[in-house]
RODO-2510 file (C-alpha; in nm, 4 decimals, decimal comma):
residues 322
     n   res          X          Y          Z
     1     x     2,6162     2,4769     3,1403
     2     x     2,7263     2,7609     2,9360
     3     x     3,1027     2,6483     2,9712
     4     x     2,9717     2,2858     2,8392
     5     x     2,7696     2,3939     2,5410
     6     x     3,0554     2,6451     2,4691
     7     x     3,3275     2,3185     2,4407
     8     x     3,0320     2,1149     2,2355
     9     x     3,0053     2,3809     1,9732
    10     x     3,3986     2,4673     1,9241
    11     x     3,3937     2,0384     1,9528
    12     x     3,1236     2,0587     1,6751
    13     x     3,3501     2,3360     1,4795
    14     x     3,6707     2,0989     1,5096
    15     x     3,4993     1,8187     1,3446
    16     x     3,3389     2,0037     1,0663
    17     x     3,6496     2,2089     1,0070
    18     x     3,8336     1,9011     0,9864
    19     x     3,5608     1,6848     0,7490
    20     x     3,5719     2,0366     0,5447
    21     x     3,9487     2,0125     0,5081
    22     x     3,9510     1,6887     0,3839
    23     x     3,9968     1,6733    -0,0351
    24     x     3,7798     1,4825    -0,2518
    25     x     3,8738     1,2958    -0,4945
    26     x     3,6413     1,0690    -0,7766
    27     x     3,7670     0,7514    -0,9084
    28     x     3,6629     0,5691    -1,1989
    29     x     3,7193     0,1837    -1,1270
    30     x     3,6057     0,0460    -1,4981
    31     x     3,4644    -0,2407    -1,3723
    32     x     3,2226    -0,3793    -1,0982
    33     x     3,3102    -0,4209    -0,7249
    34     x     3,5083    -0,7142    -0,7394
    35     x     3,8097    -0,8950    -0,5426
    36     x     4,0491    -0,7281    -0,7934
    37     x     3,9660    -0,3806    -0,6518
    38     x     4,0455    -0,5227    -0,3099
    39     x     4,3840    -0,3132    -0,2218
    40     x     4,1525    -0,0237    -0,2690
    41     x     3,8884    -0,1400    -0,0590
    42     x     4,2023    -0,1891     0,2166
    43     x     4,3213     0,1451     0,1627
    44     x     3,9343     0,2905     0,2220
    45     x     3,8414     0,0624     0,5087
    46     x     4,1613     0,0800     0,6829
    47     x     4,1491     0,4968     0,6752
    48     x     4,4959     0,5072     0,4525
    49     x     4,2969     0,7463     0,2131
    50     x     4,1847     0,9567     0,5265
    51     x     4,5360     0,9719     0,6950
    52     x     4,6347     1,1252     0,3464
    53     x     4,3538     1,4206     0,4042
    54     x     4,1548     1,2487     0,0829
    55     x     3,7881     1,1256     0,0731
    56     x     3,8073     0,9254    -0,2021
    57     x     3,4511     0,7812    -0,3627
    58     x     3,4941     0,4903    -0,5921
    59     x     3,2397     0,4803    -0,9168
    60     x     3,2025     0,1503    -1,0335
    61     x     3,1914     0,0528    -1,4124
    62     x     3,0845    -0,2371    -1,6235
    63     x     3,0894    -0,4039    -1,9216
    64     x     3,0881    -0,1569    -2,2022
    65     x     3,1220     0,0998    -1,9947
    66     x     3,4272     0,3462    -2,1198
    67     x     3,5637     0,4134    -1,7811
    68     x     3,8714     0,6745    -1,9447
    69     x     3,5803     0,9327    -2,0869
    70     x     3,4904     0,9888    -1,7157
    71     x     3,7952     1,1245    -1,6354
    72     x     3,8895     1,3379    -1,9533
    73     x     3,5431     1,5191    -1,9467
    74     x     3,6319     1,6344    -1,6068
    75     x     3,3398     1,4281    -1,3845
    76     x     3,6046     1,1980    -1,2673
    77     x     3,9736     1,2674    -1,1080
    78     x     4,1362     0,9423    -1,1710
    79     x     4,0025     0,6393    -1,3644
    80     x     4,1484     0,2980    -1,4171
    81     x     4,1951     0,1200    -1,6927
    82     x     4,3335    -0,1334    -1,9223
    83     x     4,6864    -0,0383    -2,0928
    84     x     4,5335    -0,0902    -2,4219
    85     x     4,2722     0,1407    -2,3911
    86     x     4,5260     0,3965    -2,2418
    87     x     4,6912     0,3999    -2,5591
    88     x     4,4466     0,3554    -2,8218
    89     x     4,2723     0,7139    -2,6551
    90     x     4,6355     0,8528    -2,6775
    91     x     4,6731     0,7767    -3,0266
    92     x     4,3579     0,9681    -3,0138
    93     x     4,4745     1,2814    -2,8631
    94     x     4,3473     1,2341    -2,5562
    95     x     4,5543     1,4107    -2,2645
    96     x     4,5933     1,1441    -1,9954
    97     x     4,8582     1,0310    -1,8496
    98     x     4,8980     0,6649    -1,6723
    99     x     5,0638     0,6877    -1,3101
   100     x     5,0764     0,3198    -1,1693
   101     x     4,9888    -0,0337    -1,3016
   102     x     4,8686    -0,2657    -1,0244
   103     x     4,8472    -0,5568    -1,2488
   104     x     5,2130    -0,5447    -1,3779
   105     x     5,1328    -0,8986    -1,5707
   106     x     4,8770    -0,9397    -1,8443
   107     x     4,5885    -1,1178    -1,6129
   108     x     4,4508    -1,2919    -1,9913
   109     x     4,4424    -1,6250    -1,9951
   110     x     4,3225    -1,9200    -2,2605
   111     x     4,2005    -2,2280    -2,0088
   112     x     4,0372    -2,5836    -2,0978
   113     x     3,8886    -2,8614    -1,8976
   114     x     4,1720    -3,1319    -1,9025
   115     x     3,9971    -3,3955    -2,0865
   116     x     4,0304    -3,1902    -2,4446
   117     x     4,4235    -3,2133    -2,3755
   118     x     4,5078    -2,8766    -2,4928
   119     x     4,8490    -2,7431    -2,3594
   120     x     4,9656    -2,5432    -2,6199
   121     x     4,8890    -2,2775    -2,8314
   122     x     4,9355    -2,5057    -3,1160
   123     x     4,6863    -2,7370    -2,9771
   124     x     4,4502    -2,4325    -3,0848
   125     x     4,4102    -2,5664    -3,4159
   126     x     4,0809    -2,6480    -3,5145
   127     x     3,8808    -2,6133    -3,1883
   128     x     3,6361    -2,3524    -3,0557
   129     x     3,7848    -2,0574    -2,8600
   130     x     3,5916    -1,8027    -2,6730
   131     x     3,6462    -1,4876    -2,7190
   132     x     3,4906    -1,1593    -2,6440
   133     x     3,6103    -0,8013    -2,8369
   134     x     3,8698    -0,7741    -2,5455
   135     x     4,0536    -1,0442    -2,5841
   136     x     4,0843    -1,0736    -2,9665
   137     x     4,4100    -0,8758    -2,9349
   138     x     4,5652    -1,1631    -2,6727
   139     x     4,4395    -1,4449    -2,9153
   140     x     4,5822    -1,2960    -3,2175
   141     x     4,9035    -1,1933    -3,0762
   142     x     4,9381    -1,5228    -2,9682
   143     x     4,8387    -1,7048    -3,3110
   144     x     5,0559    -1,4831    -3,5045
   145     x     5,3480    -1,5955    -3,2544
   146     x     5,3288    -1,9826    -3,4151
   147     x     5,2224    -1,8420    -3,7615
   148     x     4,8334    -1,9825    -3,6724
   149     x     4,6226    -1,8257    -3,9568
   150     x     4,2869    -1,7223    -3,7858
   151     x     4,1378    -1,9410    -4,0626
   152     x     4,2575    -2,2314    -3,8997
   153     x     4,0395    -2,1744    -3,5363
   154     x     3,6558    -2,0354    -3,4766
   155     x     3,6157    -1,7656    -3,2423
   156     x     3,2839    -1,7696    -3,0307
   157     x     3,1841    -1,4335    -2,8182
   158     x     2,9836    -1,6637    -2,5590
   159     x     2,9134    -1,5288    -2,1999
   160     x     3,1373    -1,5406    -1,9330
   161     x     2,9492    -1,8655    -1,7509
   162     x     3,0950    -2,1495    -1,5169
   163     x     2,8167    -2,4002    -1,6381
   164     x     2,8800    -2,3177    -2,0297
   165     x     3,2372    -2,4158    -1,9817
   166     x     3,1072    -2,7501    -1,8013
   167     x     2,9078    -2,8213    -2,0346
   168     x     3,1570    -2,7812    -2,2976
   169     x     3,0282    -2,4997    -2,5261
   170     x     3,3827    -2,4207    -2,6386
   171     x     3,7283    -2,5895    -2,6123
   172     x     3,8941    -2,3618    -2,5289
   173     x     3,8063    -2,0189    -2,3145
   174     x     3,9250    -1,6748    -2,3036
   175     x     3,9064    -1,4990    -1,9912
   176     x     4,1090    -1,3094    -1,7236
   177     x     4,2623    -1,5502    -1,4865
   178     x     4,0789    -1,3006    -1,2337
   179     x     3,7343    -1,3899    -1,3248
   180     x     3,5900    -1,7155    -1,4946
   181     x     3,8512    -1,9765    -1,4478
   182     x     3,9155    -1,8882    -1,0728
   183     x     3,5196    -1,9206    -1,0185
   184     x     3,5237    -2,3364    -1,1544
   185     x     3,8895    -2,3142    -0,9858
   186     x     3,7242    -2,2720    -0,6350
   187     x     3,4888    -2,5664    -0,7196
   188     x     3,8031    -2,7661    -0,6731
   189     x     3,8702    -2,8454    -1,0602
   190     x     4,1762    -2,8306    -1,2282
   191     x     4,2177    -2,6539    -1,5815
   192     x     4,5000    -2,6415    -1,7983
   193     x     4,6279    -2,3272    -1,8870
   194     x     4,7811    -2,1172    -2,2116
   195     x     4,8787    -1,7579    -2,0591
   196     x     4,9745    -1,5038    -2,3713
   197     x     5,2227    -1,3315    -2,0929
   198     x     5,4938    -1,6510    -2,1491
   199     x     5,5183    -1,5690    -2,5140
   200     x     5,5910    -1,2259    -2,4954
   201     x     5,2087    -1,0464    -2,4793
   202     x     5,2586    -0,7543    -2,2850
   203     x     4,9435    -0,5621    -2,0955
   204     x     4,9166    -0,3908    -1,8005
   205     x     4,6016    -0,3741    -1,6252
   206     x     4,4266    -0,1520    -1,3124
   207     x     4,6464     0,1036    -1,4220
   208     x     4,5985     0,4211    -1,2933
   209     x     4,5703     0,7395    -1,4726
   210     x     4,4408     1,1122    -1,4634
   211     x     4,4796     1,3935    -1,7300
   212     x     4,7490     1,6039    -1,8056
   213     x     4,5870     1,9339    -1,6585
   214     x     4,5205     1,7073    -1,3534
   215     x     4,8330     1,5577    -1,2777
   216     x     4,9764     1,9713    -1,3493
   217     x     4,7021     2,0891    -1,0489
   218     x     4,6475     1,8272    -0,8522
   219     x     4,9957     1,6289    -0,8293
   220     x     5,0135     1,6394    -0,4636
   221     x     4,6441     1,4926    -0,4040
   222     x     4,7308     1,2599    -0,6848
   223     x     5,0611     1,1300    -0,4892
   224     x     4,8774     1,0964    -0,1723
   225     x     4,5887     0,8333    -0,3588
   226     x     4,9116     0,6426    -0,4752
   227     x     5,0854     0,6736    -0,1506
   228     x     4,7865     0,5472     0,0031
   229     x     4,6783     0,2708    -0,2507
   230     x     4,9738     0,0953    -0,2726
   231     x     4,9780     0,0753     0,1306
   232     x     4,6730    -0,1137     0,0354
   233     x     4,7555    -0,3349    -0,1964
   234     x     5,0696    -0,4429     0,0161
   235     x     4,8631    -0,5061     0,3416
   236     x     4,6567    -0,7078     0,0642
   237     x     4,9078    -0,8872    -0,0026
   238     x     5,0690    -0,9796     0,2997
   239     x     4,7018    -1,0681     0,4230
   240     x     4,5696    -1,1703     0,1196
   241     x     4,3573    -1,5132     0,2902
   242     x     4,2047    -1,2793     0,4687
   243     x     4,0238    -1,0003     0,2014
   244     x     3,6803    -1,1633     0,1767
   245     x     3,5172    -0,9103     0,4245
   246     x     3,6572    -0,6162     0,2433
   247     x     3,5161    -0,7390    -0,0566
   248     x     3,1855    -0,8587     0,0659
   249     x     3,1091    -0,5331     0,2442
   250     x     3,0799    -0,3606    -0,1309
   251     x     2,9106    -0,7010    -0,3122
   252     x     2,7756    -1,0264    -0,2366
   253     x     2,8018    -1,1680    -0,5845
   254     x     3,1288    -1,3503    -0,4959
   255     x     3,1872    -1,6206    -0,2351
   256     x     3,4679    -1,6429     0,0507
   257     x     3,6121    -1,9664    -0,1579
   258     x     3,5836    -1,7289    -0,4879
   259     x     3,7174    -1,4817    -0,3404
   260     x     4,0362    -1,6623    -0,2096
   261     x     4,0475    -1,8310    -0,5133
   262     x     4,0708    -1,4980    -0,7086
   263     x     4,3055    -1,3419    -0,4951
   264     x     4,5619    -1,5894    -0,4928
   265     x     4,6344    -1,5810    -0,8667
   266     x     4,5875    -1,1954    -0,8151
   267     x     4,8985    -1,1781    -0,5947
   268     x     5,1519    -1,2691    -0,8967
   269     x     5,0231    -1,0437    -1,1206
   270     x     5,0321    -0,7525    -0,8571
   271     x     5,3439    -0,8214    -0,6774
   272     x     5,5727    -0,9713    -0,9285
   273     x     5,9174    -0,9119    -0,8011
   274     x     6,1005    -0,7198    -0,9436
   275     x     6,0476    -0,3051    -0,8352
   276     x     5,7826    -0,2352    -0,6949
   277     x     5,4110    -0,2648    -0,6641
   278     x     5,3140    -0,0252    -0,9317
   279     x     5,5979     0,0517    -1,1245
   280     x     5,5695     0,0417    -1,5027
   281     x     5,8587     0,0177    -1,7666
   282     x     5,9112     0,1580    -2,1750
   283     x     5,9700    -0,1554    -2,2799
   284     x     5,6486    -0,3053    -2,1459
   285     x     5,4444    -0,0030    -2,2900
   286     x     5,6452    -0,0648    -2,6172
   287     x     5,5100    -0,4110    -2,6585
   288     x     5,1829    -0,3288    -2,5210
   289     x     5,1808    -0,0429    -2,8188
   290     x     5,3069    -0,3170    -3,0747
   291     x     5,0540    -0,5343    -3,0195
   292     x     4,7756    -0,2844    -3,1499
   293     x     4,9380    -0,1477    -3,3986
   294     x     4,8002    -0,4134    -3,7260
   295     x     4,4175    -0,2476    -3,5633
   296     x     4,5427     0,1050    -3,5077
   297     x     4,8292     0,2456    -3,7151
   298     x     4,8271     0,5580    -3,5137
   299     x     4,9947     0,3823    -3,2423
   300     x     5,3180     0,2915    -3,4772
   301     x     5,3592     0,6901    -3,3965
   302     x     5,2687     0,6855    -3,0474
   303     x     5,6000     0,8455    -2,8319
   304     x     5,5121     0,6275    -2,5522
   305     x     5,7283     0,7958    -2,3008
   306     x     5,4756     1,0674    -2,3343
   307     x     5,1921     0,8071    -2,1788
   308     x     5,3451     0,7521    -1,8076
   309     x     5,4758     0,9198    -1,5386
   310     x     5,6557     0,7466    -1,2683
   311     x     5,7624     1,0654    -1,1132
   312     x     5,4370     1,0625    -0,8908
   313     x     5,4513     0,7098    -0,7606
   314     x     5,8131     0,7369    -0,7125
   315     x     5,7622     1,0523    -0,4779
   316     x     5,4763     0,8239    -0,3062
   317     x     5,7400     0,5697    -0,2180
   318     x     5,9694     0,8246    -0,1127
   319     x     6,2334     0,7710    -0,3572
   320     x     6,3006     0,4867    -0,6827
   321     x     6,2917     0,1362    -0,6153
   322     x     6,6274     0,0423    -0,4284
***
């Protein structure tokens, strides 16, 4: 009996030792559980985060919700974000540094229900767009590229709602591809579609990032999360018809149609191509940069190759894209 309780306790000592050994990590997601997230959610479920030696706990944001402040006061590790507000807390002076963009294409999208025929930007003219704060940048970007004087459209912050849209509240809708129009998508309606991305808008988004002090102390914890994420994202992709239970065991708020629907115009934006899952360029942070710049002259200063490092992700992939 003694023998037996002694092999229980050292048992006991293993499996605390090895729980204690394991290195925690707190990431700021900057936006609600949602199908977007779900290469994480693989990564978690699947133990890829474990394997690495990381617990990881995901925070979840929300609208409003700054989800880069987190992460520079020090209460989170790693946050993700949008590449605009990347740079615009750059310009600022704050010391992060973005690591990995899982949506390498601008997700943005300006849809309509087919009976207002609009196919073009220049179709804009005179009708009612929605568009919240976020997307102001996407609409004027693309305006500006057929010399559309803001003037000549009305702008209308309405909520992000499937039945609005039905009922025809606006003509035409801003929203990420992700979100609004896949929901009326997986009703089995067809919208037209104006994406910003084929005329040159540039914006990463889910990009990953951590501060400077962070990425100097941490880098080896910080290559394992990539490591380990983008093992998720590419089982997500590969499997991608079949993501609803990793999504549903975090939320309800989405069906298995929704979430489908979602994750098949999810799989473009993510896995484009061309490098790899991830990767980010200059050019792209360039335009992203450009774009801000009539709202925030600091950026026209910005040295952008100061704003990403692929050094981490490349060691996470064991070498640069082949």
């Amino acid at each position: 009996m003694r023998h037996i309780l002694g092999l229980v306790i050292i048992a006991c000592a293993m499996a605390w030792g090895a729980r204690a050994s394991a290195t925690d990590l707190t990431v700021e997601l900057g936006w609600v559980d949602h199908p977007s997230f779900a290469g994480f959610y693989v990564a978690e479920d699947e133990g890829y985060y474990s394997a690495e030696g990381l617990t990881v706990a995901f925070v979840p944001g929300g609208p409003g919700i700054d989800a880069v402040e987190p992460v520079i006061s020090g209460r989170s590790d790693v946050g993700m974000a949008w590449s605009d507000a990347i740079l615009q807390h750059r310009a600022a002076g704050a010391p992060i540094v973005a690591l990995a963009a899982i949506y390498r294409r601008s997700p943005v999208t300006f849809f309509s229900l087919p009976d207002a025929n609009i196919r073009h930007p220049r179709d804009f003219v005179g009708r009612r767009i929605r568009a919240t704060p976020d997307l102001i940048p996407a609409l004027t970007f693309l305006m500006g590229h057929f010399g559309i004087d803001p003037s000549a459209y009305q702008v209308l912050p309405l909520p992000s709602d499937p039945d609005l849209v039905l009922e025809g509240a606006a003509d035409v809708w801003g929203a990420y591809v992700t979100g609004l129009p896949a929901q009326i998508e997986a009703r089995g309606l067809i919208l037209n579609h104006v994406y910003p991305q084929d005329y040159g808008f540039r914006a990463y988004a889910r990009v990953i990032f951590a501060t400077e002090e962070t990425v100097r102390t941490r880098r080896h914890d910080l290559v394992a999360f990539l490591r380990a994420s983008m093992r998720g994202w590419q089982a997500a992709i590969v499997n991608h018809s079949n993501l609803a239970p990793f999504v549903r065991r975090r939320t309800q708020a989405f069906s298995k149609d929704e979430i489908g629907q979602m994750f098949a115009v999810i799989v473009p934006l993510v896995h484009t191509g061309q490098d790899r899952i991830g990767w980010m360029t200059r050019e792209d942070w360039q335009a992203a940069a450009t774009v801000l710049e009539p709202t925030n002259p600091a950026l026209a200063g910005l040295d952008v190759d100061t704003l990403f490092d692929l050094s981490l992700l490349q060691e996470a992939y064991g070498g640069p894209p082949g």
